[in-house]
N, C-alpha and C positions, 0 to 999 in steps of 0.2 A: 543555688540554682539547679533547677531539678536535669536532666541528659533527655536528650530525644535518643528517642528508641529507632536505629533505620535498621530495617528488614533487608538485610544479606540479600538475601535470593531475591526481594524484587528489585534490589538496585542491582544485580548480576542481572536477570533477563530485562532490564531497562538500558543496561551497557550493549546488551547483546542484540536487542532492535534496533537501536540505534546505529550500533556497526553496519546491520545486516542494513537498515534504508541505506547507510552510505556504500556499502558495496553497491545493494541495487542503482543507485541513484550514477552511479561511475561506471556499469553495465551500459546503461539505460545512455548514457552520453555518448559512450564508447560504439552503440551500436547508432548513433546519431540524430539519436532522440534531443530536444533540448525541456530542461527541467522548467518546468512553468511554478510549481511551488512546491514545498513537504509538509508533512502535516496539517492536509487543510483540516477544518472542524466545523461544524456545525451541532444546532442541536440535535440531528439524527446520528450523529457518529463522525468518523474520520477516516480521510483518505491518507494513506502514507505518502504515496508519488501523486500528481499531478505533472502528465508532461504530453508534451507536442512531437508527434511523429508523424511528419511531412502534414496532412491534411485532416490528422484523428486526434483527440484529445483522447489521451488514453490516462486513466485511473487503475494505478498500483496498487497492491495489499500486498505487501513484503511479510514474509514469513521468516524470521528467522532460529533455526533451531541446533541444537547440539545433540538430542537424543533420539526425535522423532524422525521417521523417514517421509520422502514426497507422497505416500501412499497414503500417509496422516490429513494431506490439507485437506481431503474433501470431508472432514469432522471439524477442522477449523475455521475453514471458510465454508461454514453452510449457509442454509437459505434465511438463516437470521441475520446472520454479518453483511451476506449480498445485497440484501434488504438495505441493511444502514449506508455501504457504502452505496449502493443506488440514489439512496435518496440525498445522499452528501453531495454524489456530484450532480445531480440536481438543482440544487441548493448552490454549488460553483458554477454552475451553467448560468443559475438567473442571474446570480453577482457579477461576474464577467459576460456581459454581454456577446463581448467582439467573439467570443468561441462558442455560440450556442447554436449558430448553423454548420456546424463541422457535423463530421463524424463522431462519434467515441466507442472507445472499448474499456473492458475490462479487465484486467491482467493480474497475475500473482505469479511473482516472483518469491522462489524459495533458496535461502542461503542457508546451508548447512558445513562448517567446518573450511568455507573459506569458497567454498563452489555454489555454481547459481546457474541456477536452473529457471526460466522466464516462459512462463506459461502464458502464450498470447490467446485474447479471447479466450480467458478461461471461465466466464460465464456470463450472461448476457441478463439485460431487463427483460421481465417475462411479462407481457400486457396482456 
């Protein structure tokens, strides 16, 4: 029986978003937000957070890093990621009805070494 070959480093930065949604995701309660789902998908891409704060559905992109600093996100979250993650909660908008007359935002939460940093509105749909 031949061995699957698993790649170290991407099952280490798969451990490591992972933590960093659930930090975000215990931030994001903690400041009394409530979690509406993780990892939504579609075929435009993927939202990390999906959650409800008081009257806004707000859409998360959790960053989480061990080397890079917050001065990095605006190379990781450019206008090609904004893109997908727009069009995804789009996409959760038409699927759940009952939240597509709210408000929404955009946000990106950065966890670096155990600290988080919650960039609200941190970039908006451009029509």
């Amino acid at each position: 029986m031949p061995k699957e070959k698993i790649s170290v480093k991407k099952t280490h930065r798969a451990d490591l978003g992972k933590e960093g949604e659930e930090q975000a995701a215990a931030a994001l309660k903690t400041a009394g937000m409530e979690i509406i789902t993780k990892n939504y998908r579609s075929k435009s891409g993927e939202v990390d957070i999906v959650a409800l704060d008081k009257e806004t559905v707000v859409f998360v992109e959790v960053k989480a890093w061990t080397t890079l600093d917050l001065e990095d996100l605006q190379y990781s979250v450019d206008t090609r990621k904004q893109r997908k993650i727009i069009e995804t909660a789009k996409y959760f908008l038409s699927e759940n009805r009952k939240y597509s007359n709210m408000a929404i935002r955009f946000d990106v939460i950065f966890v670096k070494n155990n600290s988080i940093t919650h960039l609200a509105s941190a970039f908006m749909e451009r029509v």
